[in-house]
C-alpha positions in Angstrom: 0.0 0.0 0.0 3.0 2.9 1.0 4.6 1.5 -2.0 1.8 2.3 -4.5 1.0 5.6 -2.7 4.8 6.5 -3.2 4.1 6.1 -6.9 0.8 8.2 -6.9 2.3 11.5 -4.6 6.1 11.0 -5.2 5.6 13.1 -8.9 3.9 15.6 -6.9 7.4 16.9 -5.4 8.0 18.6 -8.4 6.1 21.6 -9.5 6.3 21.1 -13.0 4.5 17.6 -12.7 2.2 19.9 -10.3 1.3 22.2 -13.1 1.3 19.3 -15.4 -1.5 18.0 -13.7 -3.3 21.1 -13.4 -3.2 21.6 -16.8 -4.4 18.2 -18.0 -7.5 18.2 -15.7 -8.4 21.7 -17.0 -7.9 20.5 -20.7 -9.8 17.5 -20.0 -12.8 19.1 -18.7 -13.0 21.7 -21.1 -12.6 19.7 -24.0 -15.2 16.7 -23.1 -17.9 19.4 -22.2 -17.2 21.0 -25.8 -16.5 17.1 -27.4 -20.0 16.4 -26.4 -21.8 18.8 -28.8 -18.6 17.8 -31.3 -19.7 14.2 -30.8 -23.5 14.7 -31.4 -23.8 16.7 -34.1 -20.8 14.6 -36.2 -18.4 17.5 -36.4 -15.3 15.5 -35.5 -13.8 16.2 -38.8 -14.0 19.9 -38.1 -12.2 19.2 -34.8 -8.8 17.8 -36.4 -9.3 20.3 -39.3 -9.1 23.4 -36.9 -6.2 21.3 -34.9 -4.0 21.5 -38.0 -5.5 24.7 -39.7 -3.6 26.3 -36.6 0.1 25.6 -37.7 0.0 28.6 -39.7 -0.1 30.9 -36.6 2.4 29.0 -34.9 4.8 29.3 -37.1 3.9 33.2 -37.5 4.2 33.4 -33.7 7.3 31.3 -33.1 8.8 33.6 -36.2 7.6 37.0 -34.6 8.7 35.9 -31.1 11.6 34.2 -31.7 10.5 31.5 -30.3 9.0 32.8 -26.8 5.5 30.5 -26.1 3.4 33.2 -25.0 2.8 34.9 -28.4 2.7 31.8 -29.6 -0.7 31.3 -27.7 -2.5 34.3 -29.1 -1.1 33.7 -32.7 -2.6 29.9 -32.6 -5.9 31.2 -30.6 -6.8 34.8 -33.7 -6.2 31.1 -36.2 -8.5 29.1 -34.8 -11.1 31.6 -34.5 -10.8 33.0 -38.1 -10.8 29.4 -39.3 -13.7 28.3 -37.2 -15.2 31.6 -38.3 -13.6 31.1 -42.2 -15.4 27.4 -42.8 -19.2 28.7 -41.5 -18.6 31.7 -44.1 -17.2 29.7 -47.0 -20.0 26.9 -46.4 -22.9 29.6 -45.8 -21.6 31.8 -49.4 -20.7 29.1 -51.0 -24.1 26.8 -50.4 -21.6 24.0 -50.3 -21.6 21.0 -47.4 -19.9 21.9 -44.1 -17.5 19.1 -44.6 -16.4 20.1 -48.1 -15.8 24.0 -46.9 -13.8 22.3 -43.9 -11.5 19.9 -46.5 -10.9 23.3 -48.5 -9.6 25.6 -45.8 -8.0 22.5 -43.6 -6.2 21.8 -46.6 -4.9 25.6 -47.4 -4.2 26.4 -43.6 -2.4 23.3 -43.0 -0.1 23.2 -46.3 0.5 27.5 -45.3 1.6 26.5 -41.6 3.9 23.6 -43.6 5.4 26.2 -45.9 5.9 28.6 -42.7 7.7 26.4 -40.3 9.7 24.3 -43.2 11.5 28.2 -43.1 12.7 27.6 -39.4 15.9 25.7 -39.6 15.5 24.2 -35.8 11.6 23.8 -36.1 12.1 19.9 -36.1 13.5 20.7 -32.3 12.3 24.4 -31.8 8.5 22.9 -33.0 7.9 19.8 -31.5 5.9 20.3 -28.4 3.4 22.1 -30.1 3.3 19.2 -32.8 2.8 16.4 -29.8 2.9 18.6 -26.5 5.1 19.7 -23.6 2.8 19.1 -20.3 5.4 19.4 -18.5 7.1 22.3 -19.9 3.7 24.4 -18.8 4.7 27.9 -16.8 2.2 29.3 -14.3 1.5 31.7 -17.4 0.2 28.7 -19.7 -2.0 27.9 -16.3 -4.0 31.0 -16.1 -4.2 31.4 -19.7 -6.0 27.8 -19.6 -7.9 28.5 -16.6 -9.2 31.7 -18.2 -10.0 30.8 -21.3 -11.1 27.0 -20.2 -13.6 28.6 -17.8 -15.0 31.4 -20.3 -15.9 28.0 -22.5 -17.1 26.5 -19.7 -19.5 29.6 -18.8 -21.1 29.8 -22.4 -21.8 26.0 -22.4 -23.6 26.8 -19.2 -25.3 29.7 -20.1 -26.6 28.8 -23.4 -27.1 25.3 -22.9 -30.9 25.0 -23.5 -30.1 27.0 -26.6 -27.0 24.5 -28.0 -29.4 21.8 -26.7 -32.1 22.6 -28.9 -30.0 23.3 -31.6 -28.2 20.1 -32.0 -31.3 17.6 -31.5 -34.6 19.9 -33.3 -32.8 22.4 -35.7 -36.7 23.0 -37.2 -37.8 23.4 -33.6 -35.1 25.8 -33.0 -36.1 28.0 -36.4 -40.0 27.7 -34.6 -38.6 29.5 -31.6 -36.6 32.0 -33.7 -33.2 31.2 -32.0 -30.3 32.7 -33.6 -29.1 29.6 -35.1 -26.4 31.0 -37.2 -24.9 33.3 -34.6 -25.2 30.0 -32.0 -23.4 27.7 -34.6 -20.8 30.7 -35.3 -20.5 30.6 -31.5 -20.0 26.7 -31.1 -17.7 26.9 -33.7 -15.2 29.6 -31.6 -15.6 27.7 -29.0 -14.4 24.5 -30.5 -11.6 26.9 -31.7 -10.5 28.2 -28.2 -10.7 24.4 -26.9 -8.4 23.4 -29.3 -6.0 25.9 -28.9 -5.8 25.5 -24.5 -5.4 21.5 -25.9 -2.1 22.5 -27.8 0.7 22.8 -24.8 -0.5 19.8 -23.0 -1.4 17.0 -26.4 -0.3 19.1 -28.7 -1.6 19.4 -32.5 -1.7 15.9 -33.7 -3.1 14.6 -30.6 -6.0 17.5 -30.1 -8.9 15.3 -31.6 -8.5 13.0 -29.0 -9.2 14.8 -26.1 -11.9 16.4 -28.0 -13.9 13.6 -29.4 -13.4 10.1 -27.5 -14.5 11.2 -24.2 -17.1 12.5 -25.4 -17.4 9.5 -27.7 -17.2 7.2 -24.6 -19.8 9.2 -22.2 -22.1 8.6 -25.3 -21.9 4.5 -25.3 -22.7 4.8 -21.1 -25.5 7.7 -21.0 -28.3 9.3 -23.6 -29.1 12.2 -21.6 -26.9 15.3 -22.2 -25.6 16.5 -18.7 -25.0 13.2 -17.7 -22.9 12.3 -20.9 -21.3 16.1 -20.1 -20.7 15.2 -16.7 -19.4 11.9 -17.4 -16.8 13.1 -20.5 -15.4 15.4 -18.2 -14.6 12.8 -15.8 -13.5 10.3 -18.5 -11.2 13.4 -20.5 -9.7 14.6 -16.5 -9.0 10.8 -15.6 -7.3 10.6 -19.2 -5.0 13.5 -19.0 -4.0 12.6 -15.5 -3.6 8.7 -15.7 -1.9 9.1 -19.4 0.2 11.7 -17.8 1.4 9.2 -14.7 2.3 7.0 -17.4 4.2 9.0 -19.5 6.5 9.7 -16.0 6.9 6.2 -15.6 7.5 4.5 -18.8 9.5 7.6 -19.8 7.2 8.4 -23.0 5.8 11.3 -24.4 2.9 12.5 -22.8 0.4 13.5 -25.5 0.3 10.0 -26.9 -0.2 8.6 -23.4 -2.9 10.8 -22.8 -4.8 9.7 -25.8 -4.3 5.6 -25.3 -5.0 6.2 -22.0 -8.7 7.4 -24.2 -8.7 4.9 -26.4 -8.4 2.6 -23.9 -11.8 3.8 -22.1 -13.7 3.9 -25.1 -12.5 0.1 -25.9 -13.9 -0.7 -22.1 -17.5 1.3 -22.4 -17.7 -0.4 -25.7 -17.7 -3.7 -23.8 -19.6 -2.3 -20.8 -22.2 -0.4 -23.1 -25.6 -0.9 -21.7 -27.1 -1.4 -25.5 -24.6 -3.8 -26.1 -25.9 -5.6 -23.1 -29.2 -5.4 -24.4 -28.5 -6.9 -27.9 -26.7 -9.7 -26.0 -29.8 -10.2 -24.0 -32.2 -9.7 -26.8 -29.8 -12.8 -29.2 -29.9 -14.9 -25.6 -33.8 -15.0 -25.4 -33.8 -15.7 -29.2 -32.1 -18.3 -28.8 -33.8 -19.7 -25.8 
């Protein structure tokens, strides 16, 4: 027993694992709550489009900065928005599917933030833990800018959630009760945006759609009503971050990729503790009988 509590609070002696964990349980949370409407109205595409579509403004940042983090952050945060912003225009003026206006932009932003960062000579090394993450390289700075703009998501999703609610399950009933359903799916989509750029320091860019979708994903194979599955993802998303995080200490590996098997790995066991797959095993047993 002392030896396995020795290997839960002997991390916490430093203060970069500290923040590390901080960090991760704010992404988490954020992310599942905003994964949840990701999840249920099929916009997971969008989610690793806006991931990559953000390379552009860090490369812009790292190049203006010379490499400091912090303007890093605001550079990859304007991206995100304008892109969120930038696919609801082109899909709206264009009368085209949302996925097709997300392939067209995904594709420009992501080969632009290639072209910019292929123009740093040390971006293999300077560029990497925004690529695949640097949890543990997060400053008190990085902490308040995640709790600020973690809890502002967090605020909207509770202020408007009858309004999101409505929108994602009766879209005709939502026209019927003259919601603003453009300005509300202009405001989802910023604040998808924001979540992924608070994701970037801890799983990094490649690693982004996991914390944004399979929580989420996994609440929705346990639950079918919407705070519950909320509720649930952000438990699921903060176990994730902290567990995968533990792991990556131990087995000396990077930490974004921990994070998101540490994901995988719940969605594999709701899958096989899903209460309709229980059913349907019942159902084929009483057929049989």
């Amino acid at each position: 027993m002392d030896e396995v509590l020795g290997l839960v609070t002997g991390p916490l002696g430093y203060p970069f694992m500290v923040r590390g964990l901080m960090a991760v349980t704010m992404v988490g949370i954020v992310c599942a709550a905003v994964g949840t409407y990701v999840v249920l109205r099929g916009m997971a595409f969008l989610g690793d489009a806006l991931a990559h579509a953000i390379l552009p403004g860090v490369a812009v940042g790292y190049l203006v900065s010379g490499g400091a983090r912090g303007p890093v952050f605001w550079w990859a945060l304007a991206t995100a928005v304008l892109t969120a912003i930038g696919i609801g225009a082109v899909g709206k003026a264009a009368k085209v599917k949302e996925d097709t206006a997300i392939g067209v932009i995904f594709a420009g932003m992501f080969a632009l933030g290639i072209a910019l960062i292929s123009t740093v000579r040390s971006y293999a090394v300077d560029l990497a833990h925004f690529l695949f993450g640097d949890v543990l390289g997060v400053s008190s700075g990085d902490l308040w800018l995640t709790a600020v703009f973690g809890g502002l998501v967090l605020i909207t999703i509770v202020v408007l959630y009858k309004e999101f609610l409505v929108l994602s399950f009766d879209p005709v009933l939502a026209a019927t009760l003259r919601l603003p359903a453009a300005l509300l799916n202009y405001l989802l989509l910023v604040l998808l945006a924001v979540a992924t750029v608070v994701s970037l320091q801890t799983v990094g860019v490649t690693l982004v759609v996991a914390m944004l979708v399979t929580p989420a994903a996994t609440a929705s194979l346990l639950t079918r009503r919407l705070p519950a599955m909320m509720a649930v993802a952000s438990l699921i998303g903060a176990l994730s971050g902290i567990s995968g995080l533990y792991l990556s200490c131990y087995l000396s590996g990077a930490s974004g990729a921990a994070i998101g098997r540490v994901c995988t790995g719940f969605c594999l066991l709701a899958v096989l503790a899903s209460p309709r797959r229980r059913l349907a095993r019942e159902r084929v047993n009483h057929r049989r009988h």
